[in-house]
TIZA-428353 format. One record per residue (C-alpha): residue number from 1; x, y, z; residue in one letter. Coordinates in nm, 3 decimals, always signed. Layout:
BEGIN
+-----+---------+---------+---------+------+
| pos |      c1 |      c2 |      c3 | code |
+-----+---------+---------+---------+------+
| NUM |       X |       Y |       Z |    A |
...
+-----+---------+---------+---------+------+
This chain:
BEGIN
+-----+---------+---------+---------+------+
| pos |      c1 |      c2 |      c3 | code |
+-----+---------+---------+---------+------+
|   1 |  -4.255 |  -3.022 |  -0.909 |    X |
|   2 |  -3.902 |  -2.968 |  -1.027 |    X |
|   3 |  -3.931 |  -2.613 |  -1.028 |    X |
|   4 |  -4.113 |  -2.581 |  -0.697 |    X |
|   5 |  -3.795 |  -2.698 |  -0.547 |    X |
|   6 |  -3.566 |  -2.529 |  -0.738 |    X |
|   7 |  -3.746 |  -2.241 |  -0.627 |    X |
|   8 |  -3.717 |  -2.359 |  -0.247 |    X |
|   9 |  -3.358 |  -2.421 |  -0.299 |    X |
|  10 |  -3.288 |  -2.078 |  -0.370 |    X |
|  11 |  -3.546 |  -1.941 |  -0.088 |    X |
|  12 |  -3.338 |  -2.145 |  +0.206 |    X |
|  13 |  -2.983 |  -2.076 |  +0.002 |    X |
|  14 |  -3.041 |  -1.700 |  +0.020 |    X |
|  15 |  -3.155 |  -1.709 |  +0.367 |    X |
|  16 |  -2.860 |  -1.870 |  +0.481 |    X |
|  17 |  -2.674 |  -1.563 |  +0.305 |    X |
|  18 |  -2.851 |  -1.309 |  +0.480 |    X |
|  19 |  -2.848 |  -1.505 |  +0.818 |    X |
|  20 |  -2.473 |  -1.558 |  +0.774 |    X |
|  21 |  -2.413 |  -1.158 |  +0.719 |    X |
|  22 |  -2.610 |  -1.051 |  +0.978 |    X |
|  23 |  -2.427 |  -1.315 |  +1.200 |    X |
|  24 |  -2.129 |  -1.162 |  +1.061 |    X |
|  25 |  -2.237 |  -0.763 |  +1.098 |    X |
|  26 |  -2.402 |  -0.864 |  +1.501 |    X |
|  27 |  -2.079 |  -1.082 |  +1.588 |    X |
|  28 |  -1.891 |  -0.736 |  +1.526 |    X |
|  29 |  -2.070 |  -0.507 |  +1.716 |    X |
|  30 |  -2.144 |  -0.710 |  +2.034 |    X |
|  31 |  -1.929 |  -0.670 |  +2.343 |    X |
|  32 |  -1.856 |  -0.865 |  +2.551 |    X |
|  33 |  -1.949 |  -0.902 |  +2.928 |    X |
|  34 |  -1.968 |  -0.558 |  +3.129 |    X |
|  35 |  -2.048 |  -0.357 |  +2.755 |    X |
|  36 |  -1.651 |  -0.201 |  +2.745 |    X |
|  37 |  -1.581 |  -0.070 |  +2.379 |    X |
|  38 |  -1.218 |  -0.183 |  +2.452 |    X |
|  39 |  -1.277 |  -0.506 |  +2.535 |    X |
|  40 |  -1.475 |  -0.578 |  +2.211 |    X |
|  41 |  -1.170 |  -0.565 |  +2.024 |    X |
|  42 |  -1.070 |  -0.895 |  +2.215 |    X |
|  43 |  -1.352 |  -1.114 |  +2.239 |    X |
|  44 |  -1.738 |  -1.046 |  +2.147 |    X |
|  45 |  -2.045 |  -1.212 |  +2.166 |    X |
|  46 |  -2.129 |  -1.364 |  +1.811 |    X |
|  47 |  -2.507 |  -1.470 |  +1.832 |    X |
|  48 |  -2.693 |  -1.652 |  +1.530 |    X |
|  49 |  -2.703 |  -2.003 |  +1.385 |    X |
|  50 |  -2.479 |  -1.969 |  +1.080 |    X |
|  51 |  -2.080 |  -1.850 |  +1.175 |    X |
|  52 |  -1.817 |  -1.717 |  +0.951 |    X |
|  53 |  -1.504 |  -1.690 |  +1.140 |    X |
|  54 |  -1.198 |  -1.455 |  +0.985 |    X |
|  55 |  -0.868 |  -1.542 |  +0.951 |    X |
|  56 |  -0.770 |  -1.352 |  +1.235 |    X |
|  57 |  -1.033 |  -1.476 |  +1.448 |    X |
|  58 |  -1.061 |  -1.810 |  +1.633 |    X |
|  59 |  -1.442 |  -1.926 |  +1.805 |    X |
|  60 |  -1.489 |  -2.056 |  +2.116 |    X |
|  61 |  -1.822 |  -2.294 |  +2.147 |    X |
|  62 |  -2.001 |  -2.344 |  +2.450 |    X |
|  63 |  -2.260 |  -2.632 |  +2.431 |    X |
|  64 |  -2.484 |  -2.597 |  +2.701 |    X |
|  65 |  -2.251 |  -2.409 |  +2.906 |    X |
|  66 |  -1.986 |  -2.609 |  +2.880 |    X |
|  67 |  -1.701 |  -2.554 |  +2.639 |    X |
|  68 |  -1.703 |  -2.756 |  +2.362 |    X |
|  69 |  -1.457 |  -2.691 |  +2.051 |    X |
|  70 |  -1.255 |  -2.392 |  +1.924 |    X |
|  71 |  -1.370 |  -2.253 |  +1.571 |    X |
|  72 |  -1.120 |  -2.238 |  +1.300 |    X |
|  73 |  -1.152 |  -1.958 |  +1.008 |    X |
|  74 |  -1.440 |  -2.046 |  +0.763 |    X |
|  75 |  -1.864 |  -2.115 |  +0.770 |    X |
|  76 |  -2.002 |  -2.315 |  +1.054 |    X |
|  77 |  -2.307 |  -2.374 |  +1.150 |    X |
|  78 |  -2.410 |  -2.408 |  +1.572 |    X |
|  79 |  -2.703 |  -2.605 |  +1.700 |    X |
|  80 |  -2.990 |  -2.370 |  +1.797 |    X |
|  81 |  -3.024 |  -2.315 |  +2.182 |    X |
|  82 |  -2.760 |  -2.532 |  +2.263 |    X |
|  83 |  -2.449 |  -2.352 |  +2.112 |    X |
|  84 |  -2.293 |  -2.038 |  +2.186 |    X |
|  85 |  -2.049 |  -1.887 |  +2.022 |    X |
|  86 |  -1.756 |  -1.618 |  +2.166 |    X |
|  87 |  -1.555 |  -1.458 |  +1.854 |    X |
|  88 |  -1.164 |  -1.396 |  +1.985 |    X |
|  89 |  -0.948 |  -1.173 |  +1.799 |    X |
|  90 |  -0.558 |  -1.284 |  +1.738 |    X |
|  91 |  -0.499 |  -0.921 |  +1.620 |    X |
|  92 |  -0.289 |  -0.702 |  +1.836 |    X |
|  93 |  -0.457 |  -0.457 |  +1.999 |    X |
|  94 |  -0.343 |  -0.053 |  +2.056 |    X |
|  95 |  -0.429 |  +0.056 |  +2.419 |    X |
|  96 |  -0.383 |  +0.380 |  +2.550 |    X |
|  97 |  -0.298 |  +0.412 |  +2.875 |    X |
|  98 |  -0.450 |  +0.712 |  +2.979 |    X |
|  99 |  -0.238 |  +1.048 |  +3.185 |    X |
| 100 |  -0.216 |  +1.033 |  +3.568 |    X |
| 101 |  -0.037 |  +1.216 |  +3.816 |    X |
| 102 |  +0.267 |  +1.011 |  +3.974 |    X |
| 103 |  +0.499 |  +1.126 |  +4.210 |    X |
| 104 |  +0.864 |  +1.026 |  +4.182 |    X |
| 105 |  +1.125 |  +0.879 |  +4.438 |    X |
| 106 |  +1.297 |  +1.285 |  +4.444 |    X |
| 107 |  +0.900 |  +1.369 |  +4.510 |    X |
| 108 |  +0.853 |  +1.541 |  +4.169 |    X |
| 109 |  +0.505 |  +1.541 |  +4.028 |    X |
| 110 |  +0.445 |  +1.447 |  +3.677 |    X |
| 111 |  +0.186 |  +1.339 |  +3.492 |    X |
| 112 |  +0.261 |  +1.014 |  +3.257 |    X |
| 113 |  +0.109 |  +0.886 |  +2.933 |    X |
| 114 |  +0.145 |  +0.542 |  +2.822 |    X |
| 115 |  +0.087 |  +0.305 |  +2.534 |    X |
| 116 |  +0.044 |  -0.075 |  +2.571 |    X |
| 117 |  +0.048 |  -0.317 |  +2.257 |    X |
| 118 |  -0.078 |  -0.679 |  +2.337 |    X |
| 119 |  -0.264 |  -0.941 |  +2.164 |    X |
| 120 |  -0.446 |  -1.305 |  +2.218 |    X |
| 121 |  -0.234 |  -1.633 |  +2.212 |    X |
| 122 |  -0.506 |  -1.878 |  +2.375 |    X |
| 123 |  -0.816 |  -1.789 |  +2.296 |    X |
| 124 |  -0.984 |  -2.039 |  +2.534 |    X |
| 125 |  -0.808 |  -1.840 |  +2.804 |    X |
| 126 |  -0.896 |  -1.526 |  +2.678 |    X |
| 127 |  -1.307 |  -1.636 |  +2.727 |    X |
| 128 |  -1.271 |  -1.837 |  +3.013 |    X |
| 129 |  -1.007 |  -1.704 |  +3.220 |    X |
| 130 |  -1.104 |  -1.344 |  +3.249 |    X |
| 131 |  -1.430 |  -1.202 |  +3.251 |    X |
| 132 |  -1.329 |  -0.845 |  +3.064 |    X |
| 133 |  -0.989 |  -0.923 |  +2.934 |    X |
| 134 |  -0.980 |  -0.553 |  +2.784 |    X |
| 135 |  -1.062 |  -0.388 |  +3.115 |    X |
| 136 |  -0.834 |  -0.592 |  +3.307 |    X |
| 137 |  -0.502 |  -0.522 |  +3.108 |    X |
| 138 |  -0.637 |  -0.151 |  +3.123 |    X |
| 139 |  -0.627 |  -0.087 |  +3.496 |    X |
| 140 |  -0.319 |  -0.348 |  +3.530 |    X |
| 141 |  -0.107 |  -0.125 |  +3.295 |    X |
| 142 |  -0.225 |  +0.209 |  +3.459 |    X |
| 143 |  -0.109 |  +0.017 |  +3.816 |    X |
| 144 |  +0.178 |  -0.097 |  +3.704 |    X |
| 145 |  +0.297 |  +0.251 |  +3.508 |    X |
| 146 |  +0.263 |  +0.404 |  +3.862 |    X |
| 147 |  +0.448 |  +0.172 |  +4.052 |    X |
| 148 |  +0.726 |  +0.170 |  +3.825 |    X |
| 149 |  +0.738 |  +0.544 |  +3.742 |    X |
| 150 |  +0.683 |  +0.617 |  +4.158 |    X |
| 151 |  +1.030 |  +0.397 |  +4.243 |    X |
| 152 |  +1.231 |  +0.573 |  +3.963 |    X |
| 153 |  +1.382 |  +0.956 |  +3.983 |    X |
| 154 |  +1.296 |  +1.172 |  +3.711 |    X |
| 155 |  +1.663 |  +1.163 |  +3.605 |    X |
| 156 |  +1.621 |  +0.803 |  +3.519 |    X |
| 157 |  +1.312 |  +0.850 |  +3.425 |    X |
| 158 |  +1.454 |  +1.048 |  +3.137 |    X |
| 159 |  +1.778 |  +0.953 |  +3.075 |    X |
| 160 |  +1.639 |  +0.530 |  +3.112 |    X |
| 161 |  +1.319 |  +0.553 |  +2.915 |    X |
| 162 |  +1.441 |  +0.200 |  +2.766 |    X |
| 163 |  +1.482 |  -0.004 |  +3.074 |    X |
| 164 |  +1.148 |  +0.146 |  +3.212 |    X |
| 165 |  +0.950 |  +0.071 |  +2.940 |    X |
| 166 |  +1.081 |  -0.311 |  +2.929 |    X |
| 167 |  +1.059 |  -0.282 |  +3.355 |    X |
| 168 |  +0.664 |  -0.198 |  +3.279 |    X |
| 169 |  +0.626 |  -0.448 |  +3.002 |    X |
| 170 |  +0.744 |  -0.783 |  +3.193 |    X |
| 171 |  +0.553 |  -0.691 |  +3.515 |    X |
| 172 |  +0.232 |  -0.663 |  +3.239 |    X |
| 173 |  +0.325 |  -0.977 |  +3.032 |    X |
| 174 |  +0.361 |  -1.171 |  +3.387 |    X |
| 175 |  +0.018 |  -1.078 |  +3.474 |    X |
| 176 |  -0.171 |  -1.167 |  +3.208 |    X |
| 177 |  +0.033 |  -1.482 |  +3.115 |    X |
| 178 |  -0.283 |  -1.697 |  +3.308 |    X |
| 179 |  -0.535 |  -1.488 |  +3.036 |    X |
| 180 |  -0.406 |  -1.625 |  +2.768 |    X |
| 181 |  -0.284 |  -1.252 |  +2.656 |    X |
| 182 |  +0.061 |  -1.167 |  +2.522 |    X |
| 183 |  +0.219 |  -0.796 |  +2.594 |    X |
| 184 |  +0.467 |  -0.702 |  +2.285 |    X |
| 185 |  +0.556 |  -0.356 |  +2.394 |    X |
| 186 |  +0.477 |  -0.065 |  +2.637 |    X |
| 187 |  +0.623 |  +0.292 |  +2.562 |    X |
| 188 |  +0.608 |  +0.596 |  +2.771 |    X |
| 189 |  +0.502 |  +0.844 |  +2.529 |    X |
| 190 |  +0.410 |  +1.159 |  +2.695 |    X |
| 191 |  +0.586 |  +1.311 |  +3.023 |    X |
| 192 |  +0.469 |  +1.639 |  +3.128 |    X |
| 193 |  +0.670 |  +1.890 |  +3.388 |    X |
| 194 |  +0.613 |  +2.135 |  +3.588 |    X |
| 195 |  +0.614 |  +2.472 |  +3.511 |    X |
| 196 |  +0.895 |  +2.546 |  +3.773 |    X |
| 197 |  +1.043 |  +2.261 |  +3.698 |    X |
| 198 |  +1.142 |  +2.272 |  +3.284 |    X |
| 199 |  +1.243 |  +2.662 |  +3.389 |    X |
| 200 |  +1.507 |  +2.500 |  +3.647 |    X |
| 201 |  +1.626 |  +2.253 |  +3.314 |    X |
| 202 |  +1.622 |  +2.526 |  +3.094 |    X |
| 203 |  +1.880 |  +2.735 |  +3.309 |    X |
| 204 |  +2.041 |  +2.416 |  +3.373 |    X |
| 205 |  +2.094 |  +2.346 |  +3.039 |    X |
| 206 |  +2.189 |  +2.692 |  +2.919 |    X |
| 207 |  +2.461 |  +2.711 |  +3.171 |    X |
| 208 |  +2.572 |  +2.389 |  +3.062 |    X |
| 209 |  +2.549 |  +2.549 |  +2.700 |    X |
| 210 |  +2.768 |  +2.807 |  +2.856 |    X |
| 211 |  +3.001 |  +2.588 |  +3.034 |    X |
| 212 |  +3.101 |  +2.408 |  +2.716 |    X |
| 213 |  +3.120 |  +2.735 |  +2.485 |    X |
| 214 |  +3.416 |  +2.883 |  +2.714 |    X |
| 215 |  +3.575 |  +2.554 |  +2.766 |    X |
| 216 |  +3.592 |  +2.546 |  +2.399 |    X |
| 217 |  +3.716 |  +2.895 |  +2.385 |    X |
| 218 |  +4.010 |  +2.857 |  +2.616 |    X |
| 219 |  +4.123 |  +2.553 |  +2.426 |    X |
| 220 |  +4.134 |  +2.723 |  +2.097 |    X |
| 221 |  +4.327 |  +3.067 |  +2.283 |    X |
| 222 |  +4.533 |  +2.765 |  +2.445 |    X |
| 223 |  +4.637 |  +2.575 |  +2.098 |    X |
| 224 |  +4.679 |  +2.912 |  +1.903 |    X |
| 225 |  +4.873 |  +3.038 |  +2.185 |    X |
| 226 |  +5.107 |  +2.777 |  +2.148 |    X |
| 227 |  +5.150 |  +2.821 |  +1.758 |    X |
| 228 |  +5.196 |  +3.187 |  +1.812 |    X |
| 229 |  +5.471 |  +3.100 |  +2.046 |    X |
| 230 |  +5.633 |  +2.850 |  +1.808 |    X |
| 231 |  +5.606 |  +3.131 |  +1.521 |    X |
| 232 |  +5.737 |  +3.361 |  +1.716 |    X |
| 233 |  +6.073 |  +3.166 |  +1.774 |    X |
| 234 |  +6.121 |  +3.077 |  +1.433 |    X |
| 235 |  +6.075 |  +3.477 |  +1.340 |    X |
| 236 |  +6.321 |  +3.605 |  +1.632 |    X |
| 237 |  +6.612 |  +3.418 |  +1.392 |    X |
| 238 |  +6.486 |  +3.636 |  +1.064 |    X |
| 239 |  +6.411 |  +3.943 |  +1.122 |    X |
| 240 |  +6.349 |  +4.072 |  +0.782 |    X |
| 241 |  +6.091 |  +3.827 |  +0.807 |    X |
| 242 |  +5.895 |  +4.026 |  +1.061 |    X |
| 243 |  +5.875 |  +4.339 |  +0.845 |    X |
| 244 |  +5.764 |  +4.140 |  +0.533 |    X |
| 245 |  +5.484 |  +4.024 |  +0.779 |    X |
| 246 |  +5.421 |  +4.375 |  +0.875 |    X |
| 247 |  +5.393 |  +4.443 |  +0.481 |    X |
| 248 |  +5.174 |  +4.171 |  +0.404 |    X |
| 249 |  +4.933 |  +4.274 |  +0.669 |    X |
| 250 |  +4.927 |  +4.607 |  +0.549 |    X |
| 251 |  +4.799 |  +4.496 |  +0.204 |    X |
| 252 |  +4.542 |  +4.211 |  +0.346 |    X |
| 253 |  +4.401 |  +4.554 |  +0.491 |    X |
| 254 |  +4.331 |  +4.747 |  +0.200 |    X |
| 255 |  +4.263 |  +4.454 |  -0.004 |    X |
| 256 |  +3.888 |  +4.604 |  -0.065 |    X |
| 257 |  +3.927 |  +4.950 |  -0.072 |    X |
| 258 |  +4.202 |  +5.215 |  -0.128 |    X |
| 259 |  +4.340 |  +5.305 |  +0.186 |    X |
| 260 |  +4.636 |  +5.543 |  +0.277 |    X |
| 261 |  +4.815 |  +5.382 |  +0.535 |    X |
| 262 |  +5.053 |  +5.600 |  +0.786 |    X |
| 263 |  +5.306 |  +5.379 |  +0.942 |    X |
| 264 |  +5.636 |  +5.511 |  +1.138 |    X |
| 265 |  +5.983 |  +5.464 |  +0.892 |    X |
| 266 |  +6.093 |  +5.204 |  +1.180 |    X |
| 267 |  +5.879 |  +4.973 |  +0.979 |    X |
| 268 |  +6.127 |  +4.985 |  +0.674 |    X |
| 269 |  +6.454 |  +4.976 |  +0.852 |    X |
| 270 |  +6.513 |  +4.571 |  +0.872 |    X |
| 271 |  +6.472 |  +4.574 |  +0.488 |    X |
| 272 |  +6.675 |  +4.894 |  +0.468 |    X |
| 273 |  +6.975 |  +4.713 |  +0.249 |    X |
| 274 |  +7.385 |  +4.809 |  +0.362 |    X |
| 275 |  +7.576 |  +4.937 |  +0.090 |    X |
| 276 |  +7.821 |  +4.740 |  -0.078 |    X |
| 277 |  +8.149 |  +4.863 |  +0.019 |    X |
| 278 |  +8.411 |  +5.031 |  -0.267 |    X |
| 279 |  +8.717 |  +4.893 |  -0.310 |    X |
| 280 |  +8.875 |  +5.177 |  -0.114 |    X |
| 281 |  +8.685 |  +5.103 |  +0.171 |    X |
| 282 |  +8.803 |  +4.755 |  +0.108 |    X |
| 283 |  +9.183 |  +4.842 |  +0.089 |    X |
| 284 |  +9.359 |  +4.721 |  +0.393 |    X |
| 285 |  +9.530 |  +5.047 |  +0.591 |    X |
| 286 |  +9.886 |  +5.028 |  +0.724 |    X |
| 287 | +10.000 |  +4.773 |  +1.011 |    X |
| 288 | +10.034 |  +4.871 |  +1.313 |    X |
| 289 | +10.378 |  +5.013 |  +1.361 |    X |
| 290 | +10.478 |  +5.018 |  +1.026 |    X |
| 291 | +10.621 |  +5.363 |  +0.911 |    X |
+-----+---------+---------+---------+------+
């Protein structure tokens, strides 16, 4: 007798096992209302007797339709027919926003790419709030990424990026506030041109290239100007210093090779020495009207 229901014990403990995985694996896998893969990653259906709710999951129980209790993480166990279960994930969820064509206040066409980060903060919300929670922060962001984009020039569209994307990401957060859904962040990530229009930029931006090379340019001609000026003054007092200049060029020039250098005598005359005079030449002559 013993052993019959040790026996029987083990039966209904490893059928609660199996139920309780295949709760698990079906819980996974089931979408909610409407069948969108994106929305699954919010909330699912989570059908079976036996629960095991993740740490990152919370379970909202309906008993007979009406809601009843929210599951923390760990093994529960519903009341057939009565109970139903809907699994909501607190992970944040990635959502692209997918490329549309948007025409800007100047009336330039571009087409914008998005990114939307959000995640569940109420999960009874989340289930009873919104049908598709997914769906609806889908077309929501695309809306709102047009709207925003459409009232801003492409020069601030580029050049303001920042306030854009935090523009975009309060009008989102405000929406779905009631769902029991949080927005963290929403980044424009792709931006595409026209053809016409990155050829205009890239002129643009090689004249400006241009613009800044010569200003550049003239300051340095400007500042050396000024130092050959201020050389030049102290020279004009030494002018022996001028040919030893001269000389010093001369030899910077054939520093690499041997060169033979031709270079007019004029060169050599300011170091061209006087000779010192002889006494004779130093003897005072007669005064004037002597005899």
């Amino acid at each position: 007798m013993a052993t019959a229901f040790i026996i029987i014990l083990i039966v209904v403990v490893l059928f609660v096992i199996i139920a309780v995985r295949f709760a698990s694996a079906r819980g996974e896998t089931a979408p909610l209302q409407g069948g969108s893969k994106m929305a699954s990653q919010v909330v699912t259906r989570s059908p079976g007797i036996f629960k095991v709710v993740r740490e990152y999951e919370r379970g909202v129980v309906f008993r007979f339709g009406k809601l009843k209790k929210v599951l923390k993480p760990g093994l529960h166990v519903l009341i057939p027919i009565a109970d139903r279960m809907m699994r909501v994930s607190l992970r944040t969820v990635t959502m692209p926003v997918p490329s549309q064509s948007i025409i800007t206040r100047d009336n330039v066409s571009i087409d914008v790419a998005a990114v939307a980060y959000y995640n569940s903060n109420d999960p009874v919300k989340s289930v009873v709030a919104i049908e598709n929670v997914g769906e609806a922060i889908n077309q929501i962001s695309q809306t709102t990424v047009r709207n925003v984009v459409g009232q801003s020039s492409l020069d601030q569209l580029l050049s303001a990026t920042e306030d854009i994307n935090q523009k975009i990401k309060d009008i989102i957060d405000l929406q779905t506030e009631p769902w029991g859904i949080i927005v963290t962040v929403v980044e424009l990530k792709d931006i595409t041109l026209p053809e016409n229009l990155k050829r205009a930029m890239a002129k643009e931006a090689e004249a400006e290239r241009e613009k800044r090379a010569k200003i550049i340019a003239a300051e340095g001609e400007f500042v050396a100007s000024q130092k050959l000026s201020e050389a030049a003054a102290i020279l004009a007092t030494q002018p022996i210093s001028v040919q030893l200049r001269t000389l010093q060029t001369l030899s910077e020039i054939a520093v690499e090779k041997n060169s033979t250098i031709v270079f007019p005598t004029e060169f050599l005359t300011g170091l061209t020495m006087k000779a010192v005079p002889t006494v004779a030449e130093m003897k005072p002559g007669p005064a004037p009207g002597s005899h």
